[in-house]
FIKOL-981374 format. One record per residue: residue in one letter; x, y, z of N, C-alpha, C in turn. Coordinates in pm, whole numbers, padded with zeros to 5 digits, always signed. Layout:
aXYZXYZXYZ/...
This chain:
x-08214-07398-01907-08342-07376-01974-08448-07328-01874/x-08464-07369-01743-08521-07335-01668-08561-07203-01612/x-08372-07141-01611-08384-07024-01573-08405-06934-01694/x-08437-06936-01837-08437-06838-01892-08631-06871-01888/x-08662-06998-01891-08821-06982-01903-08856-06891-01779/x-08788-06930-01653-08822-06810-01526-08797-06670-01553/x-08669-06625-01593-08691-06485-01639-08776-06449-01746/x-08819-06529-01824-08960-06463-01897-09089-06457-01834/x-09142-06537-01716-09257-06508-01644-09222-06419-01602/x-09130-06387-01528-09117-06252-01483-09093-06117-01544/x-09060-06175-01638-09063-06024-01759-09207-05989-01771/x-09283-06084-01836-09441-06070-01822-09495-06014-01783/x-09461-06102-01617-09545-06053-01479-09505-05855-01470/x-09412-05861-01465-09384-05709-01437-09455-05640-01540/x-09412-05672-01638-09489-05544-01741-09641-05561-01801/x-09698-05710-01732-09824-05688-01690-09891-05607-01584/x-09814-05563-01472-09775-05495-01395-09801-05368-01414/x-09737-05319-01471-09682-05247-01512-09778-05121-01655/x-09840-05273-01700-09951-05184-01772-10090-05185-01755/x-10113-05256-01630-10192-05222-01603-10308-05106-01602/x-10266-05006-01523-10337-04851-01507-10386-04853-01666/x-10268-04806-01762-10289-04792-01892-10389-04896-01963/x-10336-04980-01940-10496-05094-01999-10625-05088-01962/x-10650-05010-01853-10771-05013-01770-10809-04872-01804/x-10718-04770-01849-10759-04655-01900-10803-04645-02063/x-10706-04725-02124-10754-04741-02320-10892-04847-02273/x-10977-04950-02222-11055-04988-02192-11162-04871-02163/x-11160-04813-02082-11226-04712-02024-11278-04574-02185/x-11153-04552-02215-11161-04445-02330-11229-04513-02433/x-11218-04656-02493-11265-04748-02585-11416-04726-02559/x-11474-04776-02433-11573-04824-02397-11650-04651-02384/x-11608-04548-02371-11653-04397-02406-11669-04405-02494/x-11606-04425-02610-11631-04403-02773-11744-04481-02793/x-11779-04562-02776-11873-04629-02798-11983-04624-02764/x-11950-04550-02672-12134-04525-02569-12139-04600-02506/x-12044-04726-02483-12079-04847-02378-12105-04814-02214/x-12121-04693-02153-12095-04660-02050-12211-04600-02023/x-12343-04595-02116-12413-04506-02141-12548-04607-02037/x-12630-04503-01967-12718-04558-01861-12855-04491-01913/x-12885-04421-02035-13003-04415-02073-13070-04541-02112/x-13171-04548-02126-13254-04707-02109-13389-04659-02222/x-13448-04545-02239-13510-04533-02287-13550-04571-02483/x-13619-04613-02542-13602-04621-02691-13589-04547-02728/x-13629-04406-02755-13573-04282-02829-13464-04218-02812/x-13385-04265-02663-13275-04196-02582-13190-04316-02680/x-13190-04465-02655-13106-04545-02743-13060-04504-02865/x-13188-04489-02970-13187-04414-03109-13054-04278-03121/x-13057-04252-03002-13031-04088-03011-12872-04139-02982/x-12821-04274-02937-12656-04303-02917-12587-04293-03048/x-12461-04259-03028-12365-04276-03181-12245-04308-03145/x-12207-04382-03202-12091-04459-03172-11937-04395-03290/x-11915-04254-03141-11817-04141-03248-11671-04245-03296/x-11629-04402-03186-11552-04474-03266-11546-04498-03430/x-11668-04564-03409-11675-04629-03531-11655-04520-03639/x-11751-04397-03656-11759-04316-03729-11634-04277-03771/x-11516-04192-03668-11406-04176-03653-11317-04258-03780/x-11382-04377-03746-11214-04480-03780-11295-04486-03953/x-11414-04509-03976-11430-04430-04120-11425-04402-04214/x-11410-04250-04108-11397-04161-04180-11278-04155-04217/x-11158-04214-04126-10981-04186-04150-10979-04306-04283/x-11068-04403-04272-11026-04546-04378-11090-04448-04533/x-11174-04432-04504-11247-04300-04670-11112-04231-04712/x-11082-04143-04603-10979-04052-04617-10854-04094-04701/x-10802-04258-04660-10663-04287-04621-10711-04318-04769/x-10794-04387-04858-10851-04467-04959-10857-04307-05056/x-10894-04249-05023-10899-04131-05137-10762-04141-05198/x-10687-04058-05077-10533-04031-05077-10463-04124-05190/x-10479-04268-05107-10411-04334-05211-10456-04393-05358/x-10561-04331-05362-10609-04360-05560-10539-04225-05579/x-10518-04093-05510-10457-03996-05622-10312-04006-05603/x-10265-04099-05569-10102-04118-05536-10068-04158-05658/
């Protein structure tokens, strides 16, 4: 029992490892969509952010919802 709980930390560990880069890049791309990265400070510059995520995902849920009432 021991050794199969040890080969699963290590399964983990590696492909925590392992996905790293990639996790730190969908973080990065996430946090773009959002504007979270954004260093304007001003109130009219704020006003002027849009968050093309949210919009995006939506517009695909409108889309996907049409589709399936004419199915």
């Amino acid at each position: 029992m021991l050794n199969l709980v040890k080969l699963w930390l290590s399964a983990i560990d590696l492909s925590s490892r392992e996905e790293q880069s990639w996790r730190k890049e969908a973080e990065d791309t996430v946090k773009t969509f959002r504007n979270g990265d954004s260093t304007r400070t001003g109130a009219i510059e704020r006003q002027q952010e849009f968050n093309i995520l949210y919009s995006n995902i939506e517009t695909l849920t409108l889309t996907r919802l049409q589709f399936d009432a004419n199915s």
